[in-house]
C-alpha positions as CSV (number, residue, x, y, z in Angstrom):
1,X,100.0,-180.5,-26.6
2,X,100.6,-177.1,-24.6
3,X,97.2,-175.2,-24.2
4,X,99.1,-172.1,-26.0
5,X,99.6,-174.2,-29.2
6,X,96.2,-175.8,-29.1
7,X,94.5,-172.3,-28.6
8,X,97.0,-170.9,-31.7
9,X,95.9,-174.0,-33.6
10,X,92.4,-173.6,-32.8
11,X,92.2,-169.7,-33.7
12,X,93.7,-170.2,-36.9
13,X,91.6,-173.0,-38.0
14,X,88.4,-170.8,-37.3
15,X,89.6,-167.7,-39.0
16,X,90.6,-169.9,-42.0
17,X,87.6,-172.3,-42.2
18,X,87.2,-172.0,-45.3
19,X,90.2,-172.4,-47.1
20,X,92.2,-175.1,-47.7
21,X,93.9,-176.5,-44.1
22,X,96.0,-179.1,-44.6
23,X,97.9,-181.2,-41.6
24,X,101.0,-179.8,-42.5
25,X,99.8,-176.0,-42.3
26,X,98.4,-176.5,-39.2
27,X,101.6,-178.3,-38.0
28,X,103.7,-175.5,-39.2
29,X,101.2,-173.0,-36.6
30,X,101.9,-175.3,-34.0
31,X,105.8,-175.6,-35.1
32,X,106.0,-179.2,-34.8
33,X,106.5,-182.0,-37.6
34,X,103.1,-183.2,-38.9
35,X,103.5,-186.8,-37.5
36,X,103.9,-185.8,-33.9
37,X,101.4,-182.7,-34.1
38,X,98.6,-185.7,-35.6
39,X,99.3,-187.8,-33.0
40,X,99.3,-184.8,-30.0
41,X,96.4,-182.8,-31.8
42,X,94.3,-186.0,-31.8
43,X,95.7,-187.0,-28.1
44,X,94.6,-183.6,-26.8
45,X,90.8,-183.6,-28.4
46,X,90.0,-186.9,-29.9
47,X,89.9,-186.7,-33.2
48,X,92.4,-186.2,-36.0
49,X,93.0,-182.9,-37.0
50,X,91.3,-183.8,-40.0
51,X,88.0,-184.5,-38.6
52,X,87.9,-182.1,-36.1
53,X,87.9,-179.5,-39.0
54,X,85.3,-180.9,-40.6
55,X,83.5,-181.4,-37.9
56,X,83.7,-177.8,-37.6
57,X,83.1,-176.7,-40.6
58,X,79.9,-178.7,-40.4
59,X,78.8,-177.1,-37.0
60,X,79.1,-173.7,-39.6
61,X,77.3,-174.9,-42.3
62,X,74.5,-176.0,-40.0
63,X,74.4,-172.5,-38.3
64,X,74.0,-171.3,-42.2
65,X,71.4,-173.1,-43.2
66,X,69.4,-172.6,-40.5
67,X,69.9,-168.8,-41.2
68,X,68.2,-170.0,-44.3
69,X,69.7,-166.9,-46.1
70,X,72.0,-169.1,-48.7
71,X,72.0,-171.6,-51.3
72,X,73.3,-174.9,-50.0
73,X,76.1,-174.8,-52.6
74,X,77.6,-171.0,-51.3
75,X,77.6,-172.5,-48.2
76,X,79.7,-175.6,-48.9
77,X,81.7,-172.9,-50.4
78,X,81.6,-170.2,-47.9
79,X,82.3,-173.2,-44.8
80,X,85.3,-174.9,-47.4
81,X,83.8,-177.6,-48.9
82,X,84.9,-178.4,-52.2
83,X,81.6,-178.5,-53.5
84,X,77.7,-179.6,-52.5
85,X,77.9,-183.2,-52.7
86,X,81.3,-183.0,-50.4
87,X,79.3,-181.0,-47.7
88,X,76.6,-183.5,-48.2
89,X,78.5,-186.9,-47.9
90,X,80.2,-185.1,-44.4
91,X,76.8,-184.4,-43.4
92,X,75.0,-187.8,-44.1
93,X,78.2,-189.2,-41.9
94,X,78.5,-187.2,-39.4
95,X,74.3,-186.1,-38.8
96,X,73.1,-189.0,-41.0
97,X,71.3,-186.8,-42.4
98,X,71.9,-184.7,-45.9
99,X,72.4,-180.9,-44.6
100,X,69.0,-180.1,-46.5
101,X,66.9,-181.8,-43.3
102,X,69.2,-179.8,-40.9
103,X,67.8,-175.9,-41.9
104,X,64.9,-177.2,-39.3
């Protein structure tokens, strides 16, 4: 993948973090089909596009807690989670830890 479209994929996925990004949105930034920009996106960092999101999205939910100024629940909602236990399963697998041990 060209740095240009990793840096446009990358920008978008951080001003949209918490919505809704599916593979085939993020292909469509990149303007390639969704099989080849899974395989080049995940070539070019080393994880799926799919868990590098989340992976993100978790490195913003930690920052948030440890702010310590929100409710877990607004922000699995505010990082784009579906809800508290979906934050909390990503965290237990990715941390092993639920996210309420990471506000430390």
């Amino acid at each position: 993948m060209s740095a240009a479209a990793l840096l446009r994929i990358t920008e978008f996925i951080h001003a949209n973090i918490n919505q809704p990004l599916e593979v085939g949105t993020l292909a469509g930034v990149a303007a390639q089909s969704r099989f080849h920009f899974s395989r080049v996106f995940a070539r070019s960092v080393g994880v799926s596009p799919h868990r590098y999101v989340m992976q993100l999205r978790l490195q913003r939910a930690r920052d948030l807690l440890r702010d310590g100024r929100k409710t877990l629940s607004e922000i699995a909602y505010a990082t784009g989670f579906v809800d508290q236990s979906h934050l909390t399963r990503w965290s237990r697998k990715i941390y092993g830890v639920p996210p309420g041990r990471l506000r430390r």
